[in-house]
N, C-alpha and C positions, 0 to 999 in steps of 0.2 A: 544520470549516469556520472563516474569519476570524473575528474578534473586528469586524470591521466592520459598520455597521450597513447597507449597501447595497454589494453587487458589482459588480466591473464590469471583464467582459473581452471580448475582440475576438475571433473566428474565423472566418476566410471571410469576412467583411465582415459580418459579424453581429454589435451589439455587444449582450451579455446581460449584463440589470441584474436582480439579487436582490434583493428587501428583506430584510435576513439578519435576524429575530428574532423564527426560530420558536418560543421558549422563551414569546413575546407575542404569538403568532398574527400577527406581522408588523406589530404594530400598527403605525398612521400618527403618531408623534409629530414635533415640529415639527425635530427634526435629521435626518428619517428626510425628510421633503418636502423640508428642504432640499439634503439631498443626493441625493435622485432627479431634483431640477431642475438640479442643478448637474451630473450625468451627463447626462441629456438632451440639455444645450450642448453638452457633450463631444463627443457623440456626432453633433449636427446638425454641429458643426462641423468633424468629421475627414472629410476625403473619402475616407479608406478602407473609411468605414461604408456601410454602402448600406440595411440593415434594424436596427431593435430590436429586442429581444425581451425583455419585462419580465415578472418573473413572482417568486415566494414563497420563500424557503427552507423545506424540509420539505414533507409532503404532508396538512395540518394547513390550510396559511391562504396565500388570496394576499396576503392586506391585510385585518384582521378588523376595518378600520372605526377612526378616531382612539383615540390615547389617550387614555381617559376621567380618566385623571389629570390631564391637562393643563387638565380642565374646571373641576376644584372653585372655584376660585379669580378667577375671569374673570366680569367683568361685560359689558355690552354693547361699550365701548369696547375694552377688553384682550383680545376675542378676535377683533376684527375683524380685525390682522394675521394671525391662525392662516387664518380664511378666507380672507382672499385669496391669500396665499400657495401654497393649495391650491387655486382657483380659476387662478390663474396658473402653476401648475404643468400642469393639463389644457388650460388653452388654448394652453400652449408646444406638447404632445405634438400637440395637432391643428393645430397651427401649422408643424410639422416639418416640412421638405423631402422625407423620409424614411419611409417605412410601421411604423409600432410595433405588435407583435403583442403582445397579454395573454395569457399563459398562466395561465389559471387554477386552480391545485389546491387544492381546500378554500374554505374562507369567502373571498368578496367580496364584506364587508358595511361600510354607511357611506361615508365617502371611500376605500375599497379596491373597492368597486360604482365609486365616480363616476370614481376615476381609470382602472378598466378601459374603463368605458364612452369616454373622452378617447383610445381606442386605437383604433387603426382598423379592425383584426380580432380578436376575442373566440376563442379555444380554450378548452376547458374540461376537466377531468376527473369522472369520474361521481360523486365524492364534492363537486363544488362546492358552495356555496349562496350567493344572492346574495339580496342586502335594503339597505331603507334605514329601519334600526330606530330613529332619532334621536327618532321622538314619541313611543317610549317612556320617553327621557329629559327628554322634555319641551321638545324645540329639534325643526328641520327639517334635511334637507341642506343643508350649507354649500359643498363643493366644487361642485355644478353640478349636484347630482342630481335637482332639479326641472324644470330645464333639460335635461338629455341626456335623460333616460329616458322623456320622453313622445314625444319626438321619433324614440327608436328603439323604443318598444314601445306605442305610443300613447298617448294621453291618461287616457280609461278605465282601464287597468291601471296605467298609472302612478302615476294618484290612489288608487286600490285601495293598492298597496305602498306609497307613502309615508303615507297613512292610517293604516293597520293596525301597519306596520313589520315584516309576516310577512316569513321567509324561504321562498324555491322553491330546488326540488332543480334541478339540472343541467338533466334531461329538459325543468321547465316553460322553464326559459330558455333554452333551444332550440325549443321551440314558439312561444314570443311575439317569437321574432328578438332577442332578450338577448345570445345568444352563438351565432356560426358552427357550432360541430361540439362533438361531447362525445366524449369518450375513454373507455376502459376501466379507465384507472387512471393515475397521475399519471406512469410511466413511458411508456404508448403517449403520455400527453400530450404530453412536453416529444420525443417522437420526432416526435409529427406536425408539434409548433410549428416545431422547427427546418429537418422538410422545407420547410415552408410558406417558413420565412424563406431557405432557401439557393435554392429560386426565386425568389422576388422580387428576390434579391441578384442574378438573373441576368439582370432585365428592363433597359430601357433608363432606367438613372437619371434623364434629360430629361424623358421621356416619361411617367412616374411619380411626381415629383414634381407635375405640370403635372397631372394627372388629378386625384392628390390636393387639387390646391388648387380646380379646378371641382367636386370632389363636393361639399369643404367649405360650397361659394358656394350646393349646393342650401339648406344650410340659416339662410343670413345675407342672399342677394340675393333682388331679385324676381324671378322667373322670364324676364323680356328678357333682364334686366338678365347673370342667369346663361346663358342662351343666346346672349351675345353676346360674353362671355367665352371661355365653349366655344368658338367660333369661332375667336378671337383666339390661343386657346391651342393648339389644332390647326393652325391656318398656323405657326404658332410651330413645333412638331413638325420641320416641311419644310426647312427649315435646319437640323436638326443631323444629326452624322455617324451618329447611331444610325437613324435614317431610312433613308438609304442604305445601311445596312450589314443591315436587315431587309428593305428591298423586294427586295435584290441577291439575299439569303438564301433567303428565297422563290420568287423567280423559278427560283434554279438548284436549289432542291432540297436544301439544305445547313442546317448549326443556326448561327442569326446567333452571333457572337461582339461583344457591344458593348462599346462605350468610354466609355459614358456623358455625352457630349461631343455 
């Protein structure tokens, strides 16, 4: 594999980004965030992309959480860049016009938990484990991990994980809503990721961006406020050609073909 520390190629309208350094469980150091942010752009901004697919090299680690090397040295000022930067990296990904699927194989623990969580569909393999171990080092999550994870796993368990800093296997996070689906091994993984993503790549671009940004709103608006979006964003729907080219589809019986237009 590359000498690069992050991959990134296009197929089908699919772009898949590697964090390449499974020799370090993938770790999150600070050329490694910025080159996942710097593909991300890439990626929002090709319109021949339609889905992401971000996921680990090896079947070892999706992201085994920062590198701890980058810590020794950092006082409260000097490492405030490292966090936001990693803060801002998860709020591009949920920011995207575009659906990013995490494929999971092995550890996502730390900022490799909190940037999967910043994805919009979680797949996992049966050897994952996810945690946010940071108050074993004596700090808390810095990417967003207090922030997302109570909000997709609730409150309760969330304070539980960042408390304790334990890791759960696959199974438990798939029962607390952590992660959509668990796999057999990191081969049916990246098969099921990829079916997942070559349909979405098939849905109607307009229409799926516009969804993604009302589900977003459930968790930033007040609830009018996001039901009146939703509206606004469904009339929205009615003028484009992908509208007519699924009602047409339906009616006659036929598989829509869209233009994302």
């Amino acid at each position: 594999m590359s000498d690069e520390i992050v991959l990134y190629e296009i197929d089908e309208g699919i772009a898949k980004i590697i964090i390449n350094r499974p020799d370090k469980y993938n770790a999150l150091n600070t050329a490694v965030v910025t080159q996942l942010t710097e593909f991300m752009k890439k990626a929002e901004n090709d319109n021949s992309v339609r889905v992401v697919l971000l996921t680990g090299a090896g079947e070892k680690a999706f992201a085994a959480g920062a590198d701890i090397s980058e810590f020794s040295d950092k006082d409260s000022q000097s490492v405030r860049p490292l966090a936001e930067n990693g803060q801002n990296l998860c709020k591009f990904i949920e920011s995207m016009s575009k659906p990013v699927i995490a494929a999971i194989n092995g550890f996502a623990l730390g900022g490799g938990c909190e940037i999967a969580m910043a994805c919009d569909i979680r797949y996992a393999s049966a050897n994952a484990r996810f945690g946010q171990p940071e108050i074993n080092l004596g700090i808390i999550p810095g990417f967003g991990g207090t922030v997302r994870l109570p909000r997709i796993v609730g409150l309760g368990i969330a304070k539980e994980l960042v408390y304790t800093g334990d890791q759960i296997k696959a199974d438990e996070a798939l029962r607390i809503g952590l992660v959509n689906k668990v796999f057999d091994n990191t081969e049916a993984l990246m098969e099921g990721a990829m079916e997942l993503a070559r349909n979405l790549a098939q849905k109607p671009g307009v229409a799926l961006k516009l969804a993604k940004q009302s589900l977003q709103n459930a968790w930033e608006m007040p609830l009018e406020k996001n039901l009146s979006f939703e509206v606004d964003v469904f009339c929205q729907t009615f003028d484009t050609e992908d509208k007519n080219e699924g009602v047409d589809a339906f009616l006659n019986k036929r598989k829509p073909s869209f233009s994302h237009k």
